[in-house]
C-alpha positions as a Markdown table, in Angstrom:
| # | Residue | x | y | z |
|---|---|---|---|---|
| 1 | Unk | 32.6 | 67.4 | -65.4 |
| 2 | Unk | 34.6 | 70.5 | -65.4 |
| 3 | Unk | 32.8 | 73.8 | -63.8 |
| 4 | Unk | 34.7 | 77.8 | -64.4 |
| 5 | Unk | 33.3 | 80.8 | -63.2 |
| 6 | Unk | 35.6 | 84.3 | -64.0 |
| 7 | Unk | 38.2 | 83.5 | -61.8 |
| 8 | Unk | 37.9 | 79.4 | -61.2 |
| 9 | Unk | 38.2 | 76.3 | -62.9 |
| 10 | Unk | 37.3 | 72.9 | -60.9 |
| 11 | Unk | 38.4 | 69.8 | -62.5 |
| 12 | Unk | 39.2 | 66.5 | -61.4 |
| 13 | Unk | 42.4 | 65.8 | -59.9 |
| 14 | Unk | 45.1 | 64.2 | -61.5 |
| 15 | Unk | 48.1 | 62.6 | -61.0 |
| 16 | Unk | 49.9 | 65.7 | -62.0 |
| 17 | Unk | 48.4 | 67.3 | -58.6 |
| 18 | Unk | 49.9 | 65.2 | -56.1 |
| 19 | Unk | 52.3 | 67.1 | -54.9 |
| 20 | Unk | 49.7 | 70.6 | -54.0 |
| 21 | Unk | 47.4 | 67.7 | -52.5 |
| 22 | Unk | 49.7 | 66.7 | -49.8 |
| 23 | Unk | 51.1 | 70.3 | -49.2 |
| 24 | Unk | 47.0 | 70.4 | -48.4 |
| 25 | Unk | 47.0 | 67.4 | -46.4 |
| 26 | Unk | 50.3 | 68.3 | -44.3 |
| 27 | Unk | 48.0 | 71.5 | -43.1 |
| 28 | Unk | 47.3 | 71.3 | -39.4 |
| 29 | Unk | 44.2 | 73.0 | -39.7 |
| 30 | Unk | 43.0 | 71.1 | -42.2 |
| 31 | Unk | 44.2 | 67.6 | -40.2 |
| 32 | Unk | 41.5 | 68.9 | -37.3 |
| 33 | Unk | 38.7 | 68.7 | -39.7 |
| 34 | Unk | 39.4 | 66.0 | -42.6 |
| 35 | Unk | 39.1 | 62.9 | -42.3 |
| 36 | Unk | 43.3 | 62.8 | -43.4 |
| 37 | Unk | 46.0 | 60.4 | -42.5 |
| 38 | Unk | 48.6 | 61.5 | -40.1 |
| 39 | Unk | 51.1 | 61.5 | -41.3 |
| 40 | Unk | 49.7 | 61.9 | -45.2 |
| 41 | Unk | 52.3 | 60.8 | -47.3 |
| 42 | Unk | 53.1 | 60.8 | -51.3 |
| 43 | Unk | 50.9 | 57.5 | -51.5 |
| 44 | Unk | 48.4 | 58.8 | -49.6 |
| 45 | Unk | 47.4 | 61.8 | -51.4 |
| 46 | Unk | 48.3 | 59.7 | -55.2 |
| 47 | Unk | 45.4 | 57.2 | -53.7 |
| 48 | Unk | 43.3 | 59.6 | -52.9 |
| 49 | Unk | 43.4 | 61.0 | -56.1 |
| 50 | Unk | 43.7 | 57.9 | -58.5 |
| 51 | Unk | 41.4 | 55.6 | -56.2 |
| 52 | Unk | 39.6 | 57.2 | -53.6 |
| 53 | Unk | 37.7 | 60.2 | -55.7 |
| 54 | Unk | 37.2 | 58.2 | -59.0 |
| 55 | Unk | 35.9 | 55.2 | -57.3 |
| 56 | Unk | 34.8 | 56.5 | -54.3 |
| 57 | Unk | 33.2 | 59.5 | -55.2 |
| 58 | Unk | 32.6 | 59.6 | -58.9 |
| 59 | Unk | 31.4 | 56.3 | -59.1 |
| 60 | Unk | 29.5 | 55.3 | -56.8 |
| 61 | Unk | 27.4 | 58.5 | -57.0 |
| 62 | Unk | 27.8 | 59.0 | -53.1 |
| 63 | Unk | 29.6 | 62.3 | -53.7 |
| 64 | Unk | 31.4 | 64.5 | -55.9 |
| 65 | Unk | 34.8 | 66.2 | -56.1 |
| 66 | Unk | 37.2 | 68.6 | -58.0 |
| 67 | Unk | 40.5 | 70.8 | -57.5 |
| 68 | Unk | 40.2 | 74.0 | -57.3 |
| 69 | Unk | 42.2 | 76.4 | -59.8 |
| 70 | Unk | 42.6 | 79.7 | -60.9 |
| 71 | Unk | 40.6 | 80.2 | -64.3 |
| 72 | Unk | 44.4 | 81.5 | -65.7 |
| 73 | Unk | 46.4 | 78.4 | -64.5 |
| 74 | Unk | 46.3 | 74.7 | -64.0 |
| 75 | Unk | 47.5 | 74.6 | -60.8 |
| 76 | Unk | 45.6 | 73.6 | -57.9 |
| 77 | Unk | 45.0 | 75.8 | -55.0 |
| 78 | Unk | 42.8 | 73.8 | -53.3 |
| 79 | Unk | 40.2 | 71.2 | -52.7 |
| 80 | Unk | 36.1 | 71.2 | -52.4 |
| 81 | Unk | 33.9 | 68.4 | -52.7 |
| 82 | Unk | 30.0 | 67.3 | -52.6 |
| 83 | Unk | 29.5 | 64.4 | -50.0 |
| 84 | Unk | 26.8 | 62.5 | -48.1 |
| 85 | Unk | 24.4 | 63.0 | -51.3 |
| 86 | Unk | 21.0 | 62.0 | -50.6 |
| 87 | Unk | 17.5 | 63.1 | -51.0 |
| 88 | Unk | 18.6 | 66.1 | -53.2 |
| 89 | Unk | 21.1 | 67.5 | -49.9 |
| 90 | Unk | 24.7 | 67.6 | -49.7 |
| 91 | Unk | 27.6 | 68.1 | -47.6 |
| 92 | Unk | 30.2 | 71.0 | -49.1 |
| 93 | Unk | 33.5 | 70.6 | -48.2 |
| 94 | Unk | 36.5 | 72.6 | -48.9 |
| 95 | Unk | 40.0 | 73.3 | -48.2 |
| 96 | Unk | 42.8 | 75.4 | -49.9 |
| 97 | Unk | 46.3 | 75.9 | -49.6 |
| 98 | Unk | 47.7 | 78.3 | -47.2 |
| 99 | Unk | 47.7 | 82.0 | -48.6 |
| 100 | Unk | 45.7 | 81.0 | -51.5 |
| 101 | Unk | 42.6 | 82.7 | -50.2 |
| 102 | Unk | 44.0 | 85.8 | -51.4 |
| 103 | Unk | 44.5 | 84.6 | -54.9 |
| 104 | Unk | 40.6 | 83.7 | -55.0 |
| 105 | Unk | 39.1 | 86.9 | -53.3 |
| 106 | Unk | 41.3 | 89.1 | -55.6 |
């Protein structure tokens, strides 16, 4: 399930993205509060896309995740995921790559 709004598209990771999802994972900030392997390497971040999100998340119904994107490019500037579903709560989760706040709040 793909969402947009005027300036974002979130899709589903693919293999395609594994590069901008360890550049994510290599962030020290975002090491502090993910639960991210240290060091995250290539396989990491191709698991966590190919395995860990479609079978993890997607499948099991336990949570939900996309990559974040501007709405006039395919390339991913970020994470944010639903987790912990239950009883109609979530937790929302998010992380981007470094200086790509700007290209969202612009």
């Amino acid at each position: 399930m793909d969402l947009t709004t005027d300036r974002l598209s979130l899709r589903r990771p693919g293999w395609e993205d594994v590069d901008r999802v360890l550049a994510i994972c290599q962030d020290p900030d975002i090491m502090a509060f993910a639960t991210v392997p240290d060091p995250c390497l290539h396989q990491d971040a191709l698991s966590f896309i190919t395995e860990a999100i479609p079978a993890g998340c997607w499948a099991a119904g336990t949570g939900l995740a996309w990559g974040m994107c501007r709405r006039d490019s395919s390339e991913l500037i970020g994470l944010i995921s639903l987790s912990h579903i239950h009883d109609g709560a979530a937790e929302l989760g998010y992380c981007h790559l470094a200086g790509s706040d700007r290209i969202v709040r612009n």
